[in-house]
VMD Tcl script that draws the C-alpha trace (Angstrom):
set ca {
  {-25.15 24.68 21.72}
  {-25.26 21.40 19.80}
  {-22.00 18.58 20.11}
  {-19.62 18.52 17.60}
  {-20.34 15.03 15.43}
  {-17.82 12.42 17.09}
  {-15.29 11.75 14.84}
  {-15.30 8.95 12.85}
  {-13.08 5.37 13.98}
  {-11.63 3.54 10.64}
  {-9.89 0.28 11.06}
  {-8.26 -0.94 7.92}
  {-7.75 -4.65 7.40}
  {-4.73 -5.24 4.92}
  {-2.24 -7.38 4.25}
  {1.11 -6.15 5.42}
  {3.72 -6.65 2.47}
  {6.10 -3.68 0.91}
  {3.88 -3.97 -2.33}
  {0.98 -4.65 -1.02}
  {0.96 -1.63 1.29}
  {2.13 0.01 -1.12}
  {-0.59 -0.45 -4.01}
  {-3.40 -0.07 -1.17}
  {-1.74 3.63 -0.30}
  {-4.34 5.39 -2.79}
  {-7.49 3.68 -1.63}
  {-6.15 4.83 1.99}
  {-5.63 8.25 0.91}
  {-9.16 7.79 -0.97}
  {-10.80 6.24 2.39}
  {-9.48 9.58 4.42}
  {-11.25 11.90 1.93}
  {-14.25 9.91 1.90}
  {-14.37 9.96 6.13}
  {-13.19 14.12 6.21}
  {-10.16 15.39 7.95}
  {-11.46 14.50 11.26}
  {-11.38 10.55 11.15}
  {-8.83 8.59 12.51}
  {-7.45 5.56 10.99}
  {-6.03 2.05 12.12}
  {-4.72 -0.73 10.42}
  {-4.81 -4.31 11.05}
  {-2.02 -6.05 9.39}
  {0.77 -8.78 9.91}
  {3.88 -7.91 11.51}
  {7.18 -8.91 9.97}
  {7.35 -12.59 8.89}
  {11.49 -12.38 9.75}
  {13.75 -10.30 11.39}
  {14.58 -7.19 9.01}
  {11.50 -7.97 6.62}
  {9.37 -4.90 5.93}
  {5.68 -4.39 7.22}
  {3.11 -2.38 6.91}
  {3.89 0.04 9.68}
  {7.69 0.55 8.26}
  {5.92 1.62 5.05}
  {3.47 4.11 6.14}
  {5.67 6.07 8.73}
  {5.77 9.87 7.55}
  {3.41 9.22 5.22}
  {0.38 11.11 7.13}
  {-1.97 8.10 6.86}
  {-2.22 6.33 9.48}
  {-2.91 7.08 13.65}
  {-1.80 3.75 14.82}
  {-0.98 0.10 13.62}
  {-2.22 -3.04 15.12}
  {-0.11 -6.32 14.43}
  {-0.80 -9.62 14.31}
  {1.54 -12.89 14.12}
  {-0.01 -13.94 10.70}
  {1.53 -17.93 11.98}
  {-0.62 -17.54 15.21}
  {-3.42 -15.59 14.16}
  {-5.74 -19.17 13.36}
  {-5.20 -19.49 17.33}
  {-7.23 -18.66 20.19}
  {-5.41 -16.52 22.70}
  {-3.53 -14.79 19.50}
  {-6.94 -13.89 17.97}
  {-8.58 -12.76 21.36}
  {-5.73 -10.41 22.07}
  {-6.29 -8.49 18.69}
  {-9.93 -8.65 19.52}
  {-9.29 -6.80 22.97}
  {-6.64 -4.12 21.47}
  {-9.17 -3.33 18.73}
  {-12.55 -3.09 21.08}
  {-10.83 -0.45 23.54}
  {-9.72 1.77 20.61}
  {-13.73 1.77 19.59}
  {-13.96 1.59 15.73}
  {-17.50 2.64 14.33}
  {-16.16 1.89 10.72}
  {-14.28 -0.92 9.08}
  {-12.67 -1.07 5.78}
  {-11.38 -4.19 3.43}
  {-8.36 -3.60 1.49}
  {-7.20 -7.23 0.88}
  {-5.73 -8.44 -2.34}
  {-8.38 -8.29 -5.13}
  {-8.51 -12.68 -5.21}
  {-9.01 -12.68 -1.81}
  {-11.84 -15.66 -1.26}
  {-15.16 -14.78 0.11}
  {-14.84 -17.03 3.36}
  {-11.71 -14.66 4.38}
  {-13.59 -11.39 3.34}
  {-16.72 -13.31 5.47}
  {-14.76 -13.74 8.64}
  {-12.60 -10.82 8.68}
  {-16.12 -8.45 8.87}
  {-17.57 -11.05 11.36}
  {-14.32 -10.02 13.32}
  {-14.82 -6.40 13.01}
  {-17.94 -6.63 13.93}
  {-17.17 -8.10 17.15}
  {-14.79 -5.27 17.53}
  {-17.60 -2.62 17.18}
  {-17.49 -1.51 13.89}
  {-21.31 -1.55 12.20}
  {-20.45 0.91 9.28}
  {-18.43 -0.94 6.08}
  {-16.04 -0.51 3.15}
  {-14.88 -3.19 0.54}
  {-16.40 -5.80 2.05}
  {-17.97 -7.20 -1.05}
  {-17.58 -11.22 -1.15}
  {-18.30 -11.69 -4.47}
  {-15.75 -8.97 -5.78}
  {-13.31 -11.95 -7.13}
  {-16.10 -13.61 -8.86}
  {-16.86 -10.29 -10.30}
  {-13.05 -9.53 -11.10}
  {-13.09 -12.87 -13.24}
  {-16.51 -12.36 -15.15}
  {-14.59 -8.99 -16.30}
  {-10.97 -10.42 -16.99}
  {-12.91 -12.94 -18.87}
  {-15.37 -10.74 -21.04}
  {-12.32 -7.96 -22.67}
  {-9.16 -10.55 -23.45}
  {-7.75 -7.97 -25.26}
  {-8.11 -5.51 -22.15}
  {-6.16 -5.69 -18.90}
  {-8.06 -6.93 -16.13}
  {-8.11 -4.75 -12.66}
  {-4.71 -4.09 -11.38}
  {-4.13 -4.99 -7.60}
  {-3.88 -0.74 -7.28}
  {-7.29 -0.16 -9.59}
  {-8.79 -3.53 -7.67}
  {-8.77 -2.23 -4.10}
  {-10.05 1.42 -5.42}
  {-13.10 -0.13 -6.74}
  {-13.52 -2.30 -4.04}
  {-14.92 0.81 -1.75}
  {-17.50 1.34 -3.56}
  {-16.98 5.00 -3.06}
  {-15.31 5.80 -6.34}
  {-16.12 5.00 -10.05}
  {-14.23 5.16 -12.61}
  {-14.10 8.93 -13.23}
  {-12.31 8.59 -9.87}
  {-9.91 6.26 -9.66}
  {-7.65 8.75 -12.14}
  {-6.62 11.18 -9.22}
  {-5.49 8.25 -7.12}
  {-4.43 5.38 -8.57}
  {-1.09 7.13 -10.32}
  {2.60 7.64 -9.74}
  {4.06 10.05 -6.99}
  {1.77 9.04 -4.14}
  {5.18 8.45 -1.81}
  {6.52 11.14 0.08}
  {10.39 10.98 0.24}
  {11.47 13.90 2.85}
  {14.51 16.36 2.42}
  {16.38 15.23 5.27}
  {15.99 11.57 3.84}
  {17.58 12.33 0.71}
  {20.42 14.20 2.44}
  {21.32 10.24 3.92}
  {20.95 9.37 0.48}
  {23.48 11.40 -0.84}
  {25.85 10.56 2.29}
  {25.85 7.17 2.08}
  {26.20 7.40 -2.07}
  {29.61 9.87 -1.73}
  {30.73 6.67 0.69}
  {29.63 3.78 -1.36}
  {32.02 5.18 -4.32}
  {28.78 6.01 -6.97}
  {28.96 9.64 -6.22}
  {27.09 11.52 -8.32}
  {27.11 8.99 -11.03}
  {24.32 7.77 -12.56}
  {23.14 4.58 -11.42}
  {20.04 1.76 -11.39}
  {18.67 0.27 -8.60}
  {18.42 -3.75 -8.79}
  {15.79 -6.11 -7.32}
  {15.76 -9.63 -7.44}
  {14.59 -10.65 -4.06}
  {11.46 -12.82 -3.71}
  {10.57 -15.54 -1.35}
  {8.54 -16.88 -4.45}
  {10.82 -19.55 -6.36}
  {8.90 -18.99 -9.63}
  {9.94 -14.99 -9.71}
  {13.92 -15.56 -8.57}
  {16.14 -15.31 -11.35}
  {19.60 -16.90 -11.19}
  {22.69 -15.31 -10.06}
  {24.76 -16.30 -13.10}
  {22.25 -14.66 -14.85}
  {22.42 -11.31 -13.29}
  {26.13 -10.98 -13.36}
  {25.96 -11.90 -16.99}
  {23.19 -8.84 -18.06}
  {24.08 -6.62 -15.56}
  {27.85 -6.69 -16.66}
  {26.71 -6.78 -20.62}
  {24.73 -3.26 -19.88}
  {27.27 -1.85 -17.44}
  {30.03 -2.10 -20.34}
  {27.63 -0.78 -23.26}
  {26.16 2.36 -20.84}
  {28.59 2.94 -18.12}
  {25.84 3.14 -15.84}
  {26.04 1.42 -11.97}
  {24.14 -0.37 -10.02}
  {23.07 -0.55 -6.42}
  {21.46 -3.58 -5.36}
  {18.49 -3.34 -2.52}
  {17.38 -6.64 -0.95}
  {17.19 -8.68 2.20}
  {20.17 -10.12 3.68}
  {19.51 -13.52 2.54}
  {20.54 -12.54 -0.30}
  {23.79 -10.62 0.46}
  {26.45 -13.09 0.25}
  {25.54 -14.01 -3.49}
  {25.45 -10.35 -4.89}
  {28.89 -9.57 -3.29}
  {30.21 -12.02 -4.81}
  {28.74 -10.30 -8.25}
  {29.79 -7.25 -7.12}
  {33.33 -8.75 -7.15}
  {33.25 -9.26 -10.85}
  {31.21 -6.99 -11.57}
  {32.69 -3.66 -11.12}
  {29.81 -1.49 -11.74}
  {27.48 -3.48 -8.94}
  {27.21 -1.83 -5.32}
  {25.58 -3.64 -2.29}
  {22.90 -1.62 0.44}
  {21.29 -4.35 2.41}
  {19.05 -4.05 5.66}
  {17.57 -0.14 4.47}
  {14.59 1.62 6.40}
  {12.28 2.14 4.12}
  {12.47 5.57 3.85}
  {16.25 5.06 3.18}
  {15.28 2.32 0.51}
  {13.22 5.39 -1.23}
  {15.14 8.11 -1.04}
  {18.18 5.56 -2.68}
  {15.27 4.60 -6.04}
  {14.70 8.93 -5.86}
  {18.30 9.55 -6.52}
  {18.38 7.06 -9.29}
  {17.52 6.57 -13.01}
  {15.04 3.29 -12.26}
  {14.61 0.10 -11.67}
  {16.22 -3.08 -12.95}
  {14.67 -6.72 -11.66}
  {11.89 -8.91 -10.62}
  {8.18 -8.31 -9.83}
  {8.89 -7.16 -6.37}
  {8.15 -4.66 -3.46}
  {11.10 -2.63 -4.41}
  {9.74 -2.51 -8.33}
  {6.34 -1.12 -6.73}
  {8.00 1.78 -4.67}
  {10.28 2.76 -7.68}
  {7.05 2.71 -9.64}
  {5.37 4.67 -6.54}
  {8.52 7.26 -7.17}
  {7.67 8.11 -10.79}
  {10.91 6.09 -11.79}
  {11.02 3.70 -14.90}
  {10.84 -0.04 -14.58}
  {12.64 -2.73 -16.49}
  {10.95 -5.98 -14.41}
  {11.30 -9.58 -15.59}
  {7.24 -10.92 -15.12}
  {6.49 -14.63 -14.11}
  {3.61 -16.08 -15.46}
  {1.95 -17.43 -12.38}
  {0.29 -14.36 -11.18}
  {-3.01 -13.54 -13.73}
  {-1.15 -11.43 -16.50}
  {-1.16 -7.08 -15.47}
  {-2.37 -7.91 -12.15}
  {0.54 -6.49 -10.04}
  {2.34 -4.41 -12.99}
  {3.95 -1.05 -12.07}
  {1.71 1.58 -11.51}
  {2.10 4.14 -14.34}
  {3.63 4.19 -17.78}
  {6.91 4.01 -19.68}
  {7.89 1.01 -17.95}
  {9.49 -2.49 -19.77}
  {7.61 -5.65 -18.54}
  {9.51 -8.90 -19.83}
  {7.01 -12.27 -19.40}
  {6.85 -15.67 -21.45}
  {3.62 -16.54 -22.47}
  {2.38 -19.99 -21.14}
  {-0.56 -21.43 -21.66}
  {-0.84 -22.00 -17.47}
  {-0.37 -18.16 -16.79}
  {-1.93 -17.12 -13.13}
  {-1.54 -20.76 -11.93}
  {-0.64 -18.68 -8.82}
  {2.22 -21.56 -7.78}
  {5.06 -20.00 -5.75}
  {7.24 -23.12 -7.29}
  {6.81 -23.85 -11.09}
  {6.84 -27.57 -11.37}
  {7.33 -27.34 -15.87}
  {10.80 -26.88 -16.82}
  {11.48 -23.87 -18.96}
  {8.43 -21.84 -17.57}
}
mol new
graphics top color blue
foreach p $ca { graphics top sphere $p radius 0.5 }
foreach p [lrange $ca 0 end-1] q [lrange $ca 1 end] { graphics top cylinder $p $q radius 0.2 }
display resetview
């Protein structure tokens, strides 16, 4: 009697934002069809930056992705005993396989050292770890102006290797998050408390620990109590609770506006399922409302390269100002009016 083939090991190196785990959820769902239903998968991500920040892990729970999570401090990981420990945790789970799904402008010296480390971790078998993919990314932005370069989402599909364009269709579209029954029950519960009901209602995002994306309160109170008096429609704002204090205070002359702060993920969800869309800034929140098959109205910066980390599907409003210094990529723009 022969042995069964031992199942394949895949550790994932990612990043371990809302929206980035977020666009990289079809190339993990394309990475476990490519390996059969036998493989078991790992990331390797960053844990929270701050207490009641979102990670990686928080985003994929119930999502029937991942087997296990392995964190690291990303403000210790440049040190010794941090990076040894990782090494260790990784080595006695035995990966054979190792997988890159990294922003699309990541540089080649991180793409060079993360499969160095992988390798020391066992892994000898290799997805997306292509150093020249950014130079290749830019050669293609630059050659079709009048076409949209690779999205972050369309990016880390093509960075397998596995898929070509005919494939990158059945992944890289809205609907890819599950939202459960009994999640949508809380939902409702905490909607019939909050006053909204079964009114209908926006979610708003304008949380962003980049400067250049924030938008000012003043600013928000003024549009969203313009559109509130013309539609009717409410709003429930999502965010951190940095950012709590300011929108109460909009919520207290803004009738329309309610406050949910400090959400599970899974409770953030099944809040943007319930809704009619999103209002508000290039954020994580803006991807999982996109992930939901909901609309988008989302005021763009300039300083990421123009498309690169628009809402997955269509139907959505993206506001930008053209300037000539679009995807400077500074988190602070230094030219007044930008």
């Amino acid at each position: 009697m022969s042995a069964q083939p031992k199942p394949m090991k895949l550790v994932i190196f990612m990043t371990g934002s809302l929206g980035d785990t977020l666009v990289a959820i079809p190339a993990i769902q394309a990475l476990r069809k490519l390996a059969g239903p036998s493989v078991q998968v790992a990331i390797c991500t960053t844990g929270s930056d701050k207490a009641g920040s979102l990670n990686a892990a928080d985003v994929l729970e119930g999502q029937g992705l991942v087997d296990c999570v392995f964190a690291y401090d990303r403000k210790r990981s440049w040190k010794l005993f941090e990076a040894i420990r990782l090494l260790a945790a990784i080595r006695r789970w035995k990966p054979d396989t190792a997988a890159y799904l990294g922003g699309v402008l990541s540089v080649r010296r991180t793409i060079v050292c993360a499969k160095a480390f992988f390798w020391l971790c066992g892994a000898r078998k290799w997805y997306g770890f292509d150093a020249s993919f950014k130079e290749r990314y830019i050669e293609e932005g630059s050659k079709n102006r009048n076409q949209p370069p690779w999205s972050e989402m369309r990016g880390r599909l093509l960075r397998l290797g596995a898929y070509g364009e005919a494939g990158l269709g059945s992944y890289a579209r809205p609907g890819y998050y599950k939202v459960l029954p009994e999640h949508v029950e809380k939902a409702e519960y905490w909607l019939a408390h909050s006053g909204i009901g079964l009114s209908r209602f926006a979610v708003v995002g304008v949380g962003s620990n980049q400067a250049a994306k924030k938008w000012t309160g003043a600013k928000w109170e003024k549009t969203l109590g313009a559109v509130a008096d013309v539609t009717g429609i409410k709003f429930v704002w999502a965010g951190g609770a940095s950012e709590r204090d300011e929108f109460e205070e909009i919520g207290r002359r803004v009738s329309n506006v309610s406050v949910a702060t400090d959400l599970a993920v899974w409770e953030l969800a099944a809040l943007i399922k319930r809704s009619c869309g999103y209002v508000g800034v290039d954020s994580g929140i803006m991807h999982l409302a996109a992930a939901l098959e909901k609309r988008c109205f989302v005021l763009f910066s300039s300083h990421n390269i123009p498309r690169l980390w628009h809402p997955v599907g269509s139907g959505h409003q993206i506001e930008t100002i053209p300037v000539p210094c679009a995807g400077c990529g500074l988190r602070v723009c230094p030219v007044p009016g930008h």
